[in-house]
Each structure stands twice: as C-alpha cells, then as structure tokens.
C-alpha positions in Angstrom: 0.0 0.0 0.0 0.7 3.8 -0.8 0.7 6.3 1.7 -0.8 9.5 -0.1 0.8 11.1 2.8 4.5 10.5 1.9 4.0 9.7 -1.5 7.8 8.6 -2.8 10.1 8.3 -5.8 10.2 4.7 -5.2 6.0 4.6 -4.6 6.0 5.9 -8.1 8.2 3.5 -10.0 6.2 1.1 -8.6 2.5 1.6 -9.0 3.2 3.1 -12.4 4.7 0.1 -13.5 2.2 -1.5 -12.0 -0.3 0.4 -13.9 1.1 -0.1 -17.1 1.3 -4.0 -17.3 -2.4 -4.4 -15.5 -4.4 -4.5 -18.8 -2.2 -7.6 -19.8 -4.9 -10.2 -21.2 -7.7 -7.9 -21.0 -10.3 -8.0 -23.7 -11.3 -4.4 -23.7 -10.6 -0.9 -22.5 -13.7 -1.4 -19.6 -11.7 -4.6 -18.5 -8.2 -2.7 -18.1 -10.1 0.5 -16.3 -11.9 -1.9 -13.7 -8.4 -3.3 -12.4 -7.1 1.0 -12.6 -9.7 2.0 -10.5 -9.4 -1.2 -8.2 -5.9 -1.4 -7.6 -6.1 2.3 -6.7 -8.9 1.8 -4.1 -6.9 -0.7 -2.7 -3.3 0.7 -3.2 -3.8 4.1 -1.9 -3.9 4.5 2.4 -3.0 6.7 5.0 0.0 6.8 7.6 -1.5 3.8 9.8 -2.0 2.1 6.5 -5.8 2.3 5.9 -7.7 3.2 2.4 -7.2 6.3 1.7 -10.5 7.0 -0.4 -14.1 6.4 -0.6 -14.4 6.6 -4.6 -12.0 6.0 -7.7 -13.6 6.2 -11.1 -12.7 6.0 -14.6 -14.3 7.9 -17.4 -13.6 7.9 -21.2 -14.8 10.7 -23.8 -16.9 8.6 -26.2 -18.9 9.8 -29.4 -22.3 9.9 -29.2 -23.4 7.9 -32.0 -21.1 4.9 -30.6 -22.7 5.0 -27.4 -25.1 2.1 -26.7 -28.6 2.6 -26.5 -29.1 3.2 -22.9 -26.4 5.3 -22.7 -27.8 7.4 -25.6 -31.2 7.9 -23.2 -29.4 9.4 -20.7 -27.6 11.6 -22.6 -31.2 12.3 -23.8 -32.1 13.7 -21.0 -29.5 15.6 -19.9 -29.6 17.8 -23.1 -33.7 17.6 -23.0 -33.4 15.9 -26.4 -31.3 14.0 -29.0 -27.9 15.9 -29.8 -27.9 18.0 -33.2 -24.4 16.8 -33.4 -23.9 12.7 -33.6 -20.4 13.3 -33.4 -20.6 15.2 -29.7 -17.7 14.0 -27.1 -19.5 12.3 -24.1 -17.4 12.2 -20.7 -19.1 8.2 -20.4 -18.0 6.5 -16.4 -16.1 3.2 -17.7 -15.3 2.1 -14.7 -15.8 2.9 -10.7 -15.5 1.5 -7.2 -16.3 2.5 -4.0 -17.9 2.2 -0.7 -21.6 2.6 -2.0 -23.1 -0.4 -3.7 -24.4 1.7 -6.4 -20.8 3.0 -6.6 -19.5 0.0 -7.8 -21.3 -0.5 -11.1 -21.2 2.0 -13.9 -24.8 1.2 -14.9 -25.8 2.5 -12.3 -25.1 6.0 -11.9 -27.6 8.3 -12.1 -26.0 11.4 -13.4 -22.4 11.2 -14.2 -22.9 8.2 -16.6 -22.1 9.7 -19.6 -22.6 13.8 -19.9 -22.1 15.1 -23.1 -19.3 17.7 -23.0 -20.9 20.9 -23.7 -20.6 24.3 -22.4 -23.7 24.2 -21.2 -22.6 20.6 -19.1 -19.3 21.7 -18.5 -20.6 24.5 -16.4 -22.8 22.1 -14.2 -19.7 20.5 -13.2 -17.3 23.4 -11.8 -14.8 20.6 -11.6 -14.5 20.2 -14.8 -12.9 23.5 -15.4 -9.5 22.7 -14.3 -9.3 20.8 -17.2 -11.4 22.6 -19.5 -8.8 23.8 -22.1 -8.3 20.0 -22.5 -11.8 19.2 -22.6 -12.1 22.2 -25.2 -10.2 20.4 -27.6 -12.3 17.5 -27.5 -15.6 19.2 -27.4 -14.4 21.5 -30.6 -13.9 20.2 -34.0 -10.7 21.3 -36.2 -11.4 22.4 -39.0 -9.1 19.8 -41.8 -7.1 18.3 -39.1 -3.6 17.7 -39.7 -2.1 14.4 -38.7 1.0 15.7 -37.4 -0.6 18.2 -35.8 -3.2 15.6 -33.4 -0.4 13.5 -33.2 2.0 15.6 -31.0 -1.1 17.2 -29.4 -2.2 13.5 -28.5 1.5 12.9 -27.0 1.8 16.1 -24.8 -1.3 16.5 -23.4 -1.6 14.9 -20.2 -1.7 16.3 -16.8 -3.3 15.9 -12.9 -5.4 18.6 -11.8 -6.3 18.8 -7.7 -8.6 20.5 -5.7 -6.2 20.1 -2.1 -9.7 20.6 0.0 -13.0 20.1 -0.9 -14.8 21.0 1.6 -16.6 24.3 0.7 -15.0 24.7 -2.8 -16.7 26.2 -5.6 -15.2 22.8 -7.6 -17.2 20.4 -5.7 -21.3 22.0 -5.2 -22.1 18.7 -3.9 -21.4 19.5 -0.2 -24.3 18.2 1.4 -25.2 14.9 -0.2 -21.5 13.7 -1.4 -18.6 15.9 0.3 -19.8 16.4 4.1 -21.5 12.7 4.7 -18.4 10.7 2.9 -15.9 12.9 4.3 -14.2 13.6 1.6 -11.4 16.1 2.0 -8.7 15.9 -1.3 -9.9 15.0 -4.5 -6.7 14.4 -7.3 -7.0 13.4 -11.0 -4.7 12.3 -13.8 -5.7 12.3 -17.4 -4.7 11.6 -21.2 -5.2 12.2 -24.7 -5.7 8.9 -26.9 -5.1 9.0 -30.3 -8.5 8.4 -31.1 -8.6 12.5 -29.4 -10.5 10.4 -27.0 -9.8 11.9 -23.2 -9.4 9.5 -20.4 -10.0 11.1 -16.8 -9.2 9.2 -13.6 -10.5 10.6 -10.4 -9.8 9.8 -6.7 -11.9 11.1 -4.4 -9.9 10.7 -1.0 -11.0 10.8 2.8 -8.0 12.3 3.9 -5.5 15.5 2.8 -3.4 15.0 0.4 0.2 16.9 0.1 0.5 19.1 -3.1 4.0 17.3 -3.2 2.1 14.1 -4.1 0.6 15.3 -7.2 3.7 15.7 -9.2 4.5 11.8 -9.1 0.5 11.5 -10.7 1.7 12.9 -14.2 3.7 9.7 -14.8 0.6 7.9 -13.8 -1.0 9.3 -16.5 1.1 8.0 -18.9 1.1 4.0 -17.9 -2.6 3.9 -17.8 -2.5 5.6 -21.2 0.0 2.7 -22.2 -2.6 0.2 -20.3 -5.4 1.2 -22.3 -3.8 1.9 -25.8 -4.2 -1.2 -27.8 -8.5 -0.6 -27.0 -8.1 2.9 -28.4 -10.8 2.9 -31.6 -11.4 -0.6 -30.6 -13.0 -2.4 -28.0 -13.7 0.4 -25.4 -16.7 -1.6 -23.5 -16.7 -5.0 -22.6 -19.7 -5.7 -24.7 -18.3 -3.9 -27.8 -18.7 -5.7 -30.6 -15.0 -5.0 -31.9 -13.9 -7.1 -28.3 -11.0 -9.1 -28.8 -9.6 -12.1 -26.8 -6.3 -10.4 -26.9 -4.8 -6.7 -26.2 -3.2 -6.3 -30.0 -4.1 -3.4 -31.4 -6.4 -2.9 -34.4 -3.7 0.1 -35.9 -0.5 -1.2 -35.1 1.3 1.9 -36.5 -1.2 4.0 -35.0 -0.7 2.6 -31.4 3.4 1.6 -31.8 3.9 5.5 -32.6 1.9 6.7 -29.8 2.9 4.4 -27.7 6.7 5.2 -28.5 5.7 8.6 -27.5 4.2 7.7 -24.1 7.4 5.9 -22.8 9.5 9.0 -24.4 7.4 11.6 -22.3 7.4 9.1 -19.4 11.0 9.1 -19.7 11.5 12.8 -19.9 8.7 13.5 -17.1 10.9 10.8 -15.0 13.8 12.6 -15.9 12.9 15.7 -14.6 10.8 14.5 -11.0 14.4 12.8 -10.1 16.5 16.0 -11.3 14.1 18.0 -8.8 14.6 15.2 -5.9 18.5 15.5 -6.6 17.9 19.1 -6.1 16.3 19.0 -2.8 18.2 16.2 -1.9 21.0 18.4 -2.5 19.7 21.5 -0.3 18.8 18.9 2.4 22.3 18.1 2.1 23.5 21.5 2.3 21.2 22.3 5.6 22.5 19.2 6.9 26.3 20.3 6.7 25.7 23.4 7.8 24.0 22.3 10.8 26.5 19.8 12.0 29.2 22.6 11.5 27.1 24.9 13.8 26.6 21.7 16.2 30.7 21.2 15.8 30.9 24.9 16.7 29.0 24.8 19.4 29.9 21.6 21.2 33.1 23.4 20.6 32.1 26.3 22.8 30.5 23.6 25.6 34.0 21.9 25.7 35.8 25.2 26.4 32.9 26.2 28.7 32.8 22.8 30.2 37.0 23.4 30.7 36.4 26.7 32.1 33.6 25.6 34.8 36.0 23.0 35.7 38.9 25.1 36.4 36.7 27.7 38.4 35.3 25.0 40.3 39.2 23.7 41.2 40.1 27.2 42.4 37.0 27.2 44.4 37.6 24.3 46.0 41.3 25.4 46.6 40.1 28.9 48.0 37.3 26.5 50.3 40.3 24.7 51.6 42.5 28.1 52.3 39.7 29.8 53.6 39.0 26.4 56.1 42.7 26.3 56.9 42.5 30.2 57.5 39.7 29.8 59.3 41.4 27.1 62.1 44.6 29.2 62.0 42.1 31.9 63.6 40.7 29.7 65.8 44.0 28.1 67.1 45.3 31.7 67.8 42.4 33.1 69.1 41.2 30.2 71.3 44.1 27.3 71.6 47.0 29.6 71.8 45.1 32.3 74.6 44.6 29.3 76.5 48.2 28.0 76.1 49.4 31.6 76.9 47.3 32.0 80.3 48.3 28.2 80.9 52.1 29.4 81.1 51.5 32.3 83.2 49.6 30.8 85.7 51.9 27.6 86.0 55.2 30.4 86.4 53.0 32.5 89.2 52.1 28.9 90.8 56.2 28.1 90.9 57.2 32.1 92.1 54.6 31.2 95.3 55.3 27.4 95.8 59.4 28.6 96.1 58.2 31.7 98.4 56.3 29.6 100.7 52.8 31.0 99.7 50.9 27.5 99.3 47.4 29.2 99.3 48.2 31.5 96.6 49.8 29.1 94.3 47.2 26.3 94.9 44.7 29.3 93.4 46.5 29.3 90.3 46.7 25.6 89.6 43.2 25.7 89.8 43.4 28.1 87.5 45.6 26.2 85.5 43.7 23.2 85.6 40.2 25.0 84.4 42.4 26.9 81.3 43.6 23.5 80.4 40.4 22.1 80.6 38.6 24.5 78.1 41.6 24.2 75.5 40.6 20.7 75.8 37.1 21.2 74.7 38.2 24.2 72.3 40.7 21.0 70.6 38.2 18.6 70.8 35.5 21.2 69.1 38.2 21.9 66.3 38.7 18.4 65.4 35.4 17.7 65.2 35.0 20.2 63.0 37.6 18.9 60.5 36.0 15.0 61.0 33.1 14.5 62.5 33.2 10.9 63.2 29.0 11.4 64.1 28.8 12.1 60.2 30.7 9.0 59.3 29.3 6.7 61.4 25.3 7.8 62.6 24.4 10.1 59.5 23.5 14.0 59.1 20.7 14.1 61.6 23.0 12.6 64.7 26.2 15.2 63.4 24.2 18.0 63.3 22.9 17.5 66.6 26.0 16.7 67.9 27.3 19.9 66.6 24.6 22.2 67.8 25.3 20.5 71.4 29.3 21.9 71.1 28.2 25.2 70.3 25.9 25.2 73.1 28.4 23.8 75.3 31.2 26.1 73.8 29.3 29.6 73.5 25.9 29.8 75.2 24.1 29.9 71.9 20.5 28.7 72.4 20.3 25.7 69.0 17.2 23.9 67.8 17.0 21.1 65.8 14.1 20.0 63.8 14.6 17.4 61.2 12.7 15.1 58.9 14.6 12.0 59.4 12.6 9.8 57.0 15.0 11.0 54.3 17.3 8.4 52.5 20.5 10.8 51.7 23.7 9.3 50.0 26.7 9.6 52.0 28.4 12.3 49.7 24.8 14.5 50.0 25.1 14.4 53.5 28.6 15.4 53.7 27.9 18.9 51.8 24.6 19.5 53.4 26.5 19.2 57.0 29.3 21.5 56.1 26.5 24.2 54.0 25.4 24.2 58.3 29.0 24.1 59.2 29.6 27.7 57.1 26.2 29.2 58.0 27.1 28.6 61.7 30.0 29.4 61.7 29.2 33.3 60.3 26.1 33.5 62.7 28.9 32.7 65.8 31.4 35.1 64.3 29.6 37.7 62.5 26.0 37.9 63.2 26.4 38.5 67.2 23.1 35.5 67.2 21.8 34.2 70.5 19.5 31.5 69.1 20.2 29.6 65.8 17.7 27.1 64.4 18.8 24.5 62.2 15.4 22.1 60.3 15.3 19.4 57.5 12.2 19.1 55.8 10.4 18.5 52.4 9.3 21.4 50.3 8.0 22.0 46.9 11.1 21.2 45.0 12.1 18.1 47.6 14.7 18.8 50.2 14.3 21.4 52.2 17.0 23.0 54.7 17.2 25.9 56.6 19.6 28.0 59.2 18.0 30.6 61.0 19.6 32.3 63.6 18.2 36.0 65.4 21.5 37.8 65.3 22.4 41.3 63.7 21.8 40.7 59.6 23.2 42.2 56.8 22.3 43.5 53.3 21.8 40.1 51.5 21.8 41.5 47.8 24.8 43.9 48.2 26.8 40.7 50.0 25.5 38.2 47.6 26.7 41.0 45.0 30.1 40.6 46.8 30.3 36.9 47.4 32.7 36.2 50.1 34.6 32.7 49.9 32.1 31.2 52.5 28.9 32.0 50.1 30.7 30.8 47.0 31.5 27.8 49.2 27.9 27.1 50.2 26.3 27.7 47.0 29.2 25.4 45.0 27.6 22.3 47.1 24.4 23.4 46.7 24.8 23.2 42.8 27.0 20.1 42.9 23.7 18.4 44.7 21.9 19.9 41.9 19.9 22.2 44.0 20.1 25.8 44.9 21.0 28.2 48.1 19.5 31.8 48.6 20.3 33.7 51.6 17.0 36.1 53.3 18.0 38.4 55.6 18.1 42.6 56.5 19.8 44.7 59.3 18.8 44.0 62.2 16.2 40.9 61.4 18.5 37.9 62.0 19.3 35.6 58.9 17.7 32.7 57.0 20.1 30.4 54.8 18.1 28.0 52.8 18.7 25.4 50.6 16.5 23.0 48.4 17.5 19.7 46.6 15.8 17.3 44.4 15.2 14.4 45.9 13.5 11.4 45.2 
C-alpha cells in the first residue's frame, strides 16, 4: 500500500509500472479500467495504512453515435433531447469502485454516466474547469485536421489537476449529499489524450488531505494507464463492444506503436525531470544538513571550552574553600588554643614564684586556674577536630552530626540551637557530607559575624524536595549587596548546593537575623 501522505520516488516507480502491465490479457478498455480504479482503491492509504479514499472512477470521452442505446437515453435527457451533433464528445463513467453499492457498477449511476461535453454541461460540473482547455479540444472540432498536428497534441497532453480541499470549494457543489457525509477532503486526477482524441479522466476522491508534493509523481501515472489502455483505443472500449478481442493487440499497429513510442518517451523525460528535482532538494537537504553539523561542531566546541572553564573555576573554588578552612582554624587556634596555652604558662610560672616563696594558698589558686584553662583548650581541641572530622557524620548520619554539633556550640558559646529534622530521608553519603558542612559555614558566620543568640537549624520537604534551613536572630546584613560581593564562605555554600543539583538563597536585612536555605531534588 501507498501512503498519499508521503508519497515517494520509489512509490511511483512502482504503481506506475504497476499500472502499465495491468491491462495484460484484458479484452477491452472497460476490462483494463476496472483493475485501474481497483488497484487504486486498494493501493492508496493513509500513515496507519488504511484506504485512503471512498471513490476512484474511470471515465472515457466517447462519441455519441457509438454510445449504446441506454447510454444514448441518458444523454437524452441531460440535453432535453437528441444531440444536433452525432459526433458530440461524451465524458461516459467506464469504470468505478467505491464504498456505496451503487458505486460499484457503472450502470448505475444516475447522473455522471455519460454527460455530453458541452458548455452548457461543463458548467454544471465546476470541476471540470480545471481541465477545460483539455476538454475544449475534445468538445471542438478542427477544421481539416492535420495528422501531425493531433499527433504531437495527442503525445503532450496529459496532466493531474487537484482540488487540495474540498470542503466548501466552488469545484465540488455537492457538499451536502457527497462531500460532508463521505468525508471527503482531497480529490486528485490524472488524465490523457488517446489517439483516437479520445480523453481518459481518472479521479480519486480521498477521505484524507493529500500533500500538493504528491501530485507531481501522478503525471507519470497518466502515462502508464495511457500505455494500459492503448491497444483498445478505436477498438474495443466496452466489454460488450462488438470490436472485443480475446487479446490486447491493437487494431492500428502503426497508430498505437507510434503513440505508444511517444508515451514511454514523455514518461521518460517526465521521470527525468521528478528525479532532477529530488536531486535538487536532496541536494539543499544536504546542504542544511552540513551546515548544521558545523554549527553543532561549533557549538559543542564552545561547551567543551565552557565545560574546561567551569571546571577550572570549580578547582580554584575548591582550593580557595580549603584556604579559607585552613584560614579559618589558623584563627581559631590563635584566638582560642593559643590564649589558653598563653594564660596556661602564666599561671603555671605565678604557681612556681609562690610554691618557692612559701605561699601554698596562693599558688594552689593558680593551679586551679591552670587546671580550668587547660580544661577548656581541651574542649576548644576537641571542638576543632570535630569540625575537621566529624566521626557522628561517618558513622550515625546527618541528623546525629548536626545534633552533635549544635550540642558543642551550646556547650562552647551559650548559643540557644534547635534542631528540627525530617529523618525519613534516604541521603547518599556524599549529599550528607555537603549538606553538613552548607550548616557548618552558615554557623559558623552566625557565631562570628551575626552576634546571634539562638540559631535554628530544620530538614524538611518542600515543593522542590529537600528542604534545609539555618535561621539564627542575630544582627543581619544586606543580603543583595553581600550576595553581590560573594565572600569565599557564600561561594562555598552555593558550589555544594549546585553540585547536589539544587540551589541556596540567603533572606536576611539589618537587624532581622538571617535565614540560609537550601532546596534539593530528591527522590
């Protein structure tokens, strides 16, 4: 099957040779139409492979006077009388199929079986105009003919003519009782001059819409039924003609061998030219395609050197991180270990001035003294490390470090902590590590910086998953201007934050305390 849709090169080829051996060992002209308009019923579907059209039909221009009696009637009464010409052309249906019973038999039809080509008729059938300078030269006679002359107008003129929608077009005035009920949406022809000067017309009357591009291939169409037919041309046109012959041989050899020379010439030429204008788009096609994979090869280009440059920022990053950590415990070793160390010495060389001078009471005093300073350096050392390892992290997860690190600072400063956590989440070792130290940084500047009595650390799940916050009441600071800035600590927090994938933004103004939060996708 043919999908109208995507009508191909290849599709072509195929029904049109199709087309042009089906009259093999066919009696008459009727007999070769019936297996046209069949195999194009059949042949012709949609995308999913369905039949494409309600009604294919076959029509012949036939002389009046060699029309059989009942056909003669009906051309009776379409004209209101008997023809003053015997010789008038009569568009007369050959052949038809379709999904109406009455459809499916010629002698059946009760208007389009044979219409006598008039103006007065043609303009009845709006249709009809697309192909009306064809249809003019069989309706008029010419004046002493010249053979010559019919015979290249019998080899050129063929065509398709297409109405792309039919629904409300002038061409079709049928709407109600044909167009609307059947659904028919693209109607496309093909036709051919025999030559007897004889027209054949093939119609399909499709349920579906049918690309313009498809019509092009048609024209070729034309020319293998015209090939199919040929040998009944001025012979057996209907299958009770009495000229029917058991074979296809032609009654005018010369006459048929000539035009039919002609035929595979023009089908040659017309083949010609469809694949010179598919080598031409396949061309462009070619063209756009090169051009696009040299902008993609430009731009993956520009990723790589971006991808290069993201990953040497994010190395100096994490080398500033690990300077601004080590700067960090430098600070904290002077200001708490080695003030501790300091008052340790002094009170252990007062304790030895009054143990040598006899004054027992005094220099006890100071190795209590001693003893408390050494004691807090203790915690002070025991805080630090923690802070490089904590072995809670490793060993009991996020929830269990954080809470033991809210317990040092308590125990450490005086700083009021809360805790409130989800723990139903399932974190991967490597997201808890950089959620822990996002608190680490955050409390650490609320200690230092923010002057905060009360910091409240909470895991939960928010609109985009994870949800963690560090609040603290202390003095604030102007949040856009320092975000502006972007102090090692921020960049610090926010890396992590993207390396989980998520994001950090910091809320907080002068004097209103602090809110650092970050969200992560999690499942």
């Amino acid at each position: 099957m043919y999908d109208l849709t995507n009508f191909s090169l290849k599709d072509m080829s195929t029904c049109g040779a199709m087309l042009r051996q089906i009259g093999d060992g066919a009696g008459s002209m009727e007999e070769v139409a019936d297996k046209v308009v069949r195999y194009l019923y059949e042949q012709l579907g949609d995308e999913a492979g369905k039949p494409a059209s309600s009604l294919v039909r076959f029509f012949i221009t036939h002389p009046y006077k060699d029309l059989d009696a009942n056909l003669q009637e009906h051309v009776q009464k379409v004209l209101g009388g008997i023809p003053n010409d015997p010789e008038v052309s009569c568009q007369t249906l050959l052949a038809t199929v379709g999904e109406e019973a009455d459809w499916n038999d010629r002698r059946r039809s009760r208007f389009y079986k044979s219409l006598p080509l008039t103006e007065e008729t043609a303009k009845r059938i709006p249709m009809y105009a697309q192909v009306s300078d064809v249809f003019g030269i069989v309706m008029n006679k010419l004046p002493n003919p010249d053979a010559e002359f019919l015979l290249e107008l019998e080899q050129k003129t063929y065509n398709v003519f297409f109405i792309p929608d039919s629904v409300g077009s002038a061409y079709v005035p049928d709407q109600e009782k044909f167009v609307i009920p059947y659904g028919i949406r693209s109607i496309l022809g093909f036709y051919g001059l025999l030559p007897s000067r004889n027209l054949f017309t093939v119609i399909v009357f499709s349920k579906m819409l049918i690309p313009r591009e498809t019509t092009e291939y048609f024209k070729t169409l034309a020319l293998n039924v015209k090939m199919a037919i040929l040998p009944f041309d001025q012979a057996a046109v209907f299958a009770d003609d009495k000229k029917r012959t058991l074979t296809n041989i032609p009654q005018n050899p010369l006459v048929y061998f000539r035009s039919r020379a002609a035929s595979q010439a023009q089908l040659l030429s017309v083949q010609e030219t469809i694949v010179a204008q598919q080598s031409e788009q396949i061309e462009r096609v070619m063209n756009e395609l090169r051009n696009q994979a040299e902008e993609l090869a430009a731009t993956n280009a520009t990723l790589e050197s971006q991808i290069l440059e993201n990953a040497r920022l994010r190395q100096q990053a994490a080398e500033a991180a690990v300077i601004q950590e080590r700067n960090r415990l430098s600070r904290d070793l002077h200001d708490s270990l080695t003030q501790s160390l300091y008052s340790q010495t002094l009170y252990a060389e007062a304790g030895v001035r009054q143990l040598e001078g006899g004054q027992l009471e005094a220099a006890a005093d100071h190795l209590r003294q001693l003893r408390e300073t050494a004691e807090q350096a203790l915690k002070e050392m025991r805080l630090l490390i923690f802070e490089l390892r904590p072995s809670a992290l490793e060993a009991e997860g996020l929830v269990p470090a954080l809470r033991a690190r809210l317990e040092a600072v308590e125990g450490r400063t005086g700083v009021e902590t809360d805790l409130n956590m989800d723990e139903s989440f399932q974190l991967k070792p490597e997201m808890e590590n950089d959620l822990y130290w996002i608190v680490q940084e955050a409390l650490n500047n609320a200690l230092k910086y923010a002057d905060a009595s009360r910091v409240t650390v909470s895991l939960s799940r928010g609109d985009q998953g994870l949800l963690l916050q560090v609040t603290d009441n202390g003095l604030g600071f102007d949040a856009v201007s320092s975000s502006a800035k972007g102090g090692i600590g921020l960049h610090s927090m926010r890396e992590r934050a993207e390396r989980l994938g998520g994001s950090l933004s910091i809320q907080s103004e002068i004097g209103s305390g602090t809110v650092v939060k970050v969200e992560v996708p999690v499942e």
